[in-house]
C-alpha positions as CSV (number, residue, x, y, z in Angstrom):
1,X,55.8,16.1,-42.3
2,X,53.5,15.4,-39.7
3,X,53.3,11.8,-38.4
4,X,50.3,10.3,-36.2
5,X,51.5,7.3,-34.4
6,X,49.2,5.3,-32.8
7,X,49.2,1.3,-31.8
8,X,47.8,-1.4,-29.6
9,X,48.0,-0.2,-25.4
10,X,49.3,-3.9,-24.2
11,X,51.6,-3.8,-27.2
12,X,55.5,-2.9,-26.1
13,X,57.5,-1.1,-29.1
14,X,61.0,-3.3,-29.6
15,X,63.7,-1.9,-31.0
16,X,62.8,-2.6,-34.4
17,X,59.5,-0.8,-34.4
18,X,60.9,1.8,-33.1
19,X,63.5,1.9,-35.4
20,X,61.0,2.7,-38.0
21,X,60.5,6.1,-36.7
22,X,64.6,6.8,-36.6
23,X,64.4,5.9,-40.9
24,X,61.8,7.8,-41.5
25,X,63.4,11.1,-39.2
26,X,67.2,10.5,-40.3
27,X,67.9,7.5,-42.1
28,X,71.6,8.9,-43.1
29,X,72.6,8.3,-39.7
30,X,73.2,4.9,-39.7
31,X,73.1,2.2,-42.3
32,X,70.6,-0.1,-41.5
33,X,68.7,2.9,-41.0
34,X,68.9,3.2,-44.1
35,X,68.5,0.4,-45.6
36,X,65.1,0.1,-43.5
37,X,64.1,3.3,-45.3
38,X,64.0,2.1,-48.4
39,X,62.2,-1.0,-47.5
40,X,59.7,1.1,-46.0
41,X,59.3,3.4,-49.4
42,X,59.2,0.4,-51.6
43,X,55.7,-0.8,-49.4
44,X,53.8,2.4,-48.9
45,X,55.1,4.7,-52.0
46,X,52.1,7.1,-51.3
47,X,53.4,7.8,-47.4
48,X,54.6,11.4,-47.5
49,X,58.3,10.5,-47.3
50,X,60.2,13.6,-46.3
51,X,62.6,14.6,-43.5
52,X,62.9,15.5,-41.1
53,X,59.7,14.8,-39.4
54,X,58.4,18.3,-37.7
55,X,56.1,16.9,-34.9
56,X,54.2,13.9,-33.8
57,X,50.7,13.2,-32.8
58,X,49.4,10.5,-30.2
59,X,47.0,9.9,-28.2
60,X,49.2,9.5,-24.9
61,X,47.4,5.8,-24.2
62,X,50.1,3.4,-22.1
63,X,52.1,0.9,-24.7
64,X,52.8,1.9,-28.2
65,X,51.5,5.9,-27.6
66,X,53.7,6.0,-24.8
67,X,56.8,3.7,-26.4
68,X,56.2,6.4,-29.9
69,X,56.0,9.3,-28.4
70,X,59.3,8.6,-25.8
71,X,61.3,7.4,-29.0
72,X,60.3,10.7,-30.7
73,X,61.2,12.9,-28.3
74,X,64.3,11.4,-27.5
75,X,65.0,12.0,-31.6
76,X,64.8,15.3,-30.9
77,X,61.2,15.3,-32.9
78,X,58.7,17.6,-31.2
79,X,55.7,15.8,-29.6
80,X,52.3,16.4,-29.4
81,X,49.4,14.8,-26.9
82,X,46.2,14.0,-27.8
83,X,44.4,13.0,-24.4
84,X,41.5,11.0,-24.1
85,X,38.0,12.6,-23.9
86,X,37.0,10.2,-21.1
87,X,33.8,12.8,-20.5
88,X,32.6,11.0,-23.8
89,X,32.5,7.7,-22.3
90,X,32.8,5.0,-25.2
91,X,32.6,7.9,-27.8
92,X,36.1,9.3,-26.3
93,X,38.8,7.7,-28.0
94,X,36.5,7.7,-31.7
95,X,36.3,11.7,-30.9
96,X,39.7,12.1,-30.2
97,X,41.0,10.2,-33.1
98,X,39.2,12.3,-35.2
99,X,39.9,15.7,-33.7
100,X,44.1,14.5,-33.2
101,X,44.1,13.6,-37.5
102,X,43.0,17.2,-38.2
103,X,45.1,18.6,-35.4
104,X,42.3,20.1,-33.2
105,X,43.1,20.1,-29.5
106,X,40.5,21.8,-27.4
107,X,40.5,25.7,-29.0
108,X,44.1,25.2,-30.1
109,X,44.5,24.4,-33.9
110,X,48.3,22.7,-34.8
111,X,48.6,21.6,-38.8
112,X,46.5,18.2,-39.5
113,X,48.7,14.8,-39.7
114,X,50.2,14.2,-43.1
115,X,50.6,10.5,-42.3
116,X,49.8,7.7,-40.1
117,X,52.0,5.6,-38.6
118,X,50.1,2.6,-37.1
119,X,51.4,-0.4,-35.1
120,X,49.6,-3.2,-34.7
121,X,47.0,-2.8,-32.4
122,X,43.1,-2.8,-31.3
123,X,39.8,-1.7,-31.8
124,X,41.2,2.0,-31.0
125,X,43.8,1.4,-33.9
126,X,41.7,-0.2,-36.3
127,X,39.5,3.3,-36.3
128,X,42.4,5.9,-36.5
129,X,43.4,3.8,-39.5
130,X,40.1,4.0,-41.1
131,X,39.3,7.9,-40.0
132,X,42.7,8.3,-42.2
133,X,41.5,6.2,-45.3
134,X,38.4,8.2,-45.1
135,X,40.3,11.6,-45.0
136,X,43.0,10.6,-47.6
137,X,45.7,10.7,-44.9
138,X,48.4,8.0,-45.8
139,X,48.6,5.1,-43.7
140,X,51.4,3.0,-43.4
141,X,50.2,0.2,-41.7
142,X,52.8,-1.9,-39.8
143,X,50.7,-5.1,-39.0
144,X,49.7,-5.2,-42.9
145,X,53.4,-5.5,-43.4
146,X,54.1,-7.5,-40.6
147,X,56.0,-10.4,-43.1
148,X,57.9,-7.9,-45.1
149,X,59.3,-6.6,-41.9
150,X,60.1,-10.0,-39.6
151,X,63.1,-10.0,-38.3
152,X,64.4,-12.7,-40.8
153,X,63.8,-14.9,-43.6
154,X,62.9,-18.7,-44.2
155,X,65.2,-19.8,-47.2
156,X,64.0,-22.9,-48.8
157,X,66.2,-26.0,-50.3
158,X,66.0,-24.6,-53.8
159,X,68.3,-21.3,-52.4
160,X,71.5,-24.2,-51.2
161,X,73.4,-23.9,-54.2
162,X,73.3,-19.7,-53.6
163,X,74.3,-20.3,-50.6
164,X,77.2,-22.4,-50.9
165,X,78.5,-20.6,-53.9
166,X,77.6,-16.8,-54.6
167,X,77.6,-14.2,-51.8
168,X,77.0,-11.2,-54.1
169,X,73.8,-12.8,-55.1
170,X,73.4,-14.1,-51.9
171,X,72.9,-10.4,-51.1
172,X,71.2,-9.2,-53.6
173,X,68.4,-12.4,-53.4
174,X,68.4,-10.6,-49.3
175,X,67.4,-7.7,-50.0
176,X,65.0,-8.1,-52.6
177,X,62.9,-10.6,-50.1
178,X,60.2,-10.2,-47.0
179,X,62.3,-9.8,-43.7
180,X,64.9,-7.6,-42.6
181,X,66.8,-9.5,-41.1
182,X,69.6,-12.6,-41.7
183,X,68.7,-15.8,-43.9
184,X,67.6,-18.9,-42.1
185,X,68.6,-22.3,-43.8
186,X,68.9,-25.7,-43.2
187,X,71.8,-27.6,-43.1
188,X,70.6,-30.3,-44.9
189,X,70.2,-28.2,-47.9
190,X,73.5,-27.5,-47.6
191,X,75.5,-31.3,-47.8
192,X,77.4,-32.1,-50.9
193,X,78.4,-36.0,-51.0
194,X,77.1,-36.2,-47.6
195,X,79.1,-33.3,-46.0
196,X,78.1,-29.8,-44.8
197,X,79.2,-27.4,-46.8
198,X,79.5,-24.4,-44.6
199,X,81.0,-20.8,-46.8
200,X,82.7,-18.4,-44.6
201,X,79.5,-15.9,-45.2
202,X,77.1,-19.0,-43.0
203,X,77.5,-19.2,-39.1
204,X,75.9,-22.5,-38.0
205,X,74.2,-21.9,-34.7
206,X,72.7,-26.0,-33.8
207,X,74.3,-28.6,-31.5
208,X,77.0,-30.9,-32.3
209,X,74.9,-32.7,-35.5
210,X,76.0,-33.9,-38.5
211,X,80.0,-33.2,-38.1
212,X,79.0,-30.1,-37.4
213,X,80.3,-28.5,-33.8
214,X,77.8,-26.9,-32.1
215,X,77.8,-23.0,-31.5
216,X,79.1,-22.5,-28.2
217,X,76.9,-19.4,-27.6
218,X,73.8,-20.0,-29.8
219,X,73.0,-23.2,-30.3
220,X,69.6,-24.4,-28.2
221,X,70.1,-26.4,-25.1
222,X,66.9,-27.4,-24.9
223,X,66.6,-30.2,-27.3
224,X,63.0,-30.6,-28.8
225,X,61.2,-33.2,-31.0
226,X,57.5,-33.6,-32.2
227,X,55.0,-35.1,-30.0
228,X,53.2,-36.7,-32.4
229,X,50.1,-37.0,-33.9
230,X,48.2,-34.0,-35.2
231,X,48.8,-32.2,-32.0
232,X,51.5,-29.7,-33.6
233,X,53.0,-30.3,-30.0
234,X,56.8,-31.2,-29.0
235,X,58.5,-32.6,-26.1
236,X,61.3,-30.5,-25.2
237,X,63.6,-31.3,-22.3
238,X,63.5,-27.9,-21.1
239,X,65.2,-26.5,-17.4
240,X,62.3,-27.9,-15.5
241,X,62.6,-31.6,-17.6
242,X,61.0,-32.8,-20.7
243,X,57.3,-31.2,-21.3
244,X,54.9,-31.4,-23.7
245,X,53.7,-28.1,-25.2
246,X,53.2,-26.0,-28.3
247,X,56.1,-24.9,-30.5
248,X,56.0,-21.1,-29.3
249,X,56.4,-22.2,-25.5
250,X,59.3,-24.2,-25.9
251,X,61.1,-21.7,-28.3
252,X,60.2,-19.7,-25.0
253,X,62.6,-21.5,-22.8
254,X,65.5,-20.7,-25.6
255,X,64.6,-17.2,-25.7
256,X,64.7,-16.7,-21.5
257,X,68.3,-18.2,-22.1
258,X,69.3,-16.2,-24.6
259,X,67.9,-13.0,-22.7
260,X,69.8,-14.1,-19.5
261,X,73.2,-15.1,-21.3
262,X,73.5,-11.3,-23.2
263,X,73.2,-9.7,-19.9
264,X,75.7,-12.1,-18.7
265,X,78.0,-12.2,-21.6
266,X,78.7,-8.9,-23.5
267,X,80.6,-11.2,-26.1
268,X,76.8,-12.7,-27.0
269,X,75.8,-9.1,-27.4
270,X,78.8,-7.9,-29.8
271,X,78.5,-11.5,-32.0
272,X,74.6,-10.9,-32.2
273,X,74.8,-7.4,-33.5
274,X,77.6,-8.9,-36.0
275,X,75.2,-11.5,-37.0
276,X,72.8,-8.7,-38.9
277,X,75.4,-6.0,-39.7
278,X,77.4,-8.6,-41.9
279,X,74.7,-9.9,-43.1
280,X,75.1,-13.7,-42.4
281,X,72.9,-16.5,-43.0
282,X,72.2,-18.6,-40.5
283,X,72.7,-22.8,-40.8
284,X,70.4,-25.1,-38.2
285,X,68.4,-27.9,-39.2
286,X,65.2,-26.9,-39.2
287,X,62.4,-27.0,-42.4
288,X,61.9,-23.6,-43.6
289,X,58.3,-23.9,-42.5
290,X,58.5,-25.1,-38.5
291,X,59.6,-23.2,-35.4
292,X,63.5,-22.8,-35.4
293,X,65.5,-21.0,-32.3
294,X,67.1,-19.7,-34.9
295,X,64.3,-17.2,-35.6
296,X,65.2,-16.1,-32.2
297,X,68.8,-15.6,-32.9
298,X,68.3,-13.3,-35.8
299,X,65.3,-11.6,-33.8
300,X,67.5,-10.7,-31.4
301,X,70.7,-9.8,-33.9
302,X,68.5,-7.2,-35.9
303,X,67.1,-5.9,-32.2
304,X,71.1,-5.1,-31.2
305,X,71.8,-3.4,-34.1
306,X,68.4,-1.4,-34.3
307,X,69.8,-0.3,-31.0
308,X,73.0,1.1,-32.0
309,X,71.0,2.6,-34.9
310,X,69.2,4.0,-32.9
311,X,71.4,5.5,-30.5
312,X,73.8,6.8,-33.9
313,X,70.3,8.7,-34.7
314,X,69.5,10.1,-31.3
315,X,73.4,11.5,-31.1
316,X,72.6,13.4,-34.8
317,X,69.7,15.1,-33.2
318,X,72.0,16.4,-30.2
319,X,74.0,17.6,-33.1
């Protein structure tokens, strides 16, 4: 198996996308690995999925080239460079698409690319992917799958009574749903008579609210309400004092906090990476439609875990 990566040149591969690469090279050597694999089977069953991979191609472009190839060679996966054909002008990157799916590199000739695997990207990204459609190379496209593959999932009010009283099925409802990573929920959903009903499989990461007490490492500090209006704004009293702005910017502030406390804290580190190896659902307050910090927590729980992941997978290349 021969795998073309390519993606977008400002786009940074995270953990989890370049976890992807460790499931499809080794996904024995490390659960989630694993478990990732088969997600990855069930959306593209056409993909040539065999391991381990013998090479990969890219085009050697800053961002996701760069971030694919230095994951793959640190996997102990042979790498191979495509370079630009800037003497082409415009025409460069189309020519060098075409030449890197069929393996041609000036007069040497290496085996053609039996799959594509494409990050999100650009205009550059969009015409590898459709060079490979054209040629009957498989593609599995990563920003067609984007949902399937978030880092968590939106339960609604109809999953409370799972929650609160089946943890088998509580699993098995996990993995057969978009998102790899922990159950979102509100606690609302979750009140019988009144009263939170919190099972031991639930970590509740809000303020003090509700008779609730308030997660001493995870919970937002920066409290946020709407603005009003049509706006989709909020005011959140942020480290600077309250602000109006969208959503995304103050779930910005929350995750510059969280970034700062796990480099200060190793405990926040080791509970995050908990978070998505047991498999916990995750209790705020928020709808299962608007922006929740919580998003961020179990963004950042998978992206610990696809780190160990993928340090177990770099060790079983070294042997």
């Amino acid at each position: 198996m021969r795998i073309l990566g390519c993606g977008g040149r400002k786009r940074r591969l995270g953990p989890l996308d370049l976890a992807i690469l460790a499931a499809i090279h080794r996904p024995a050597a490390h659960p989630f690995l694993s478990g990732l694999r088969r997600r990855l089977e069930a959306l593209q069953p056409a993909w040539p999925w065999s391991e381990p991979i013998e090479a990969v191609y890219h085009g050697g472009a800053p961002g996701a080239d760069s971030d694919f190839g230095a994951c793959a060679a640190q996997l102990g996966i042979p790498v191979e460079r495509f370079p630009y054909k800037s003497e082409l002008g415009k025409a460069g990157g189309p020519a060098r698409n075409a030449e890197m799916l069929v393996g041609l590199r000036g007069e040497e000739r290496l085996p053609p690319a039996t799959g594509v695997l494409a990050y999100p990207g650009g205009s550059g990204t969009a015409d590898m992917v459709r060079r490979a459609h054209g040629s009957g190379v498989p593609v599995l496209d990563l920003a067609e799958h984007a949902s399937a593959l978030e880092p968590y999932q939106r339960w609604q009010k109809e999953d409370a009574w799972l929650v609160r009283s089946d943890r088998r099925r509580c699993l098995e409802v996990q993995a057969g749903r978009p998102g790899v990573g922990p159950p979102i929920v509100s606690g609302h959903w979750l009140k019988v008579s009144g009263t939170v009903v919190l099972p031991a499989w639930a970590l509740y990461v809000g303020r003090d609210a509700h008779g609730l007490r308030g997660h001493p490492r995870l919970h937002n500090p920066f409290p946020i309400k709407p603005a009003g209006g049509d706006s989709g704004e909020v005011i959140i009293h942020g480290p600077h004092g309250p602000e109006r702005c969208s959503a995304e910017r103050a779930l910005g502030y929350f995750r510059q906090h969280l970034t700062i406390r796990c480099h200060k804290d190793p405990r926040t580190r080791v509970e995050l990476e908990a978070i998505a190896t047991q498999r916990r659902i995750l209790v705020c307050w928020c709808g299962w439609s608007k922006p929740c910090h919580a998003c961020i927590v179990a963004e950042f729980a998978v992206g610990y875990l696809a780190i160990a992941a993928l340090t177990a997978a770099c060790r079983a290349a070294q042997g």
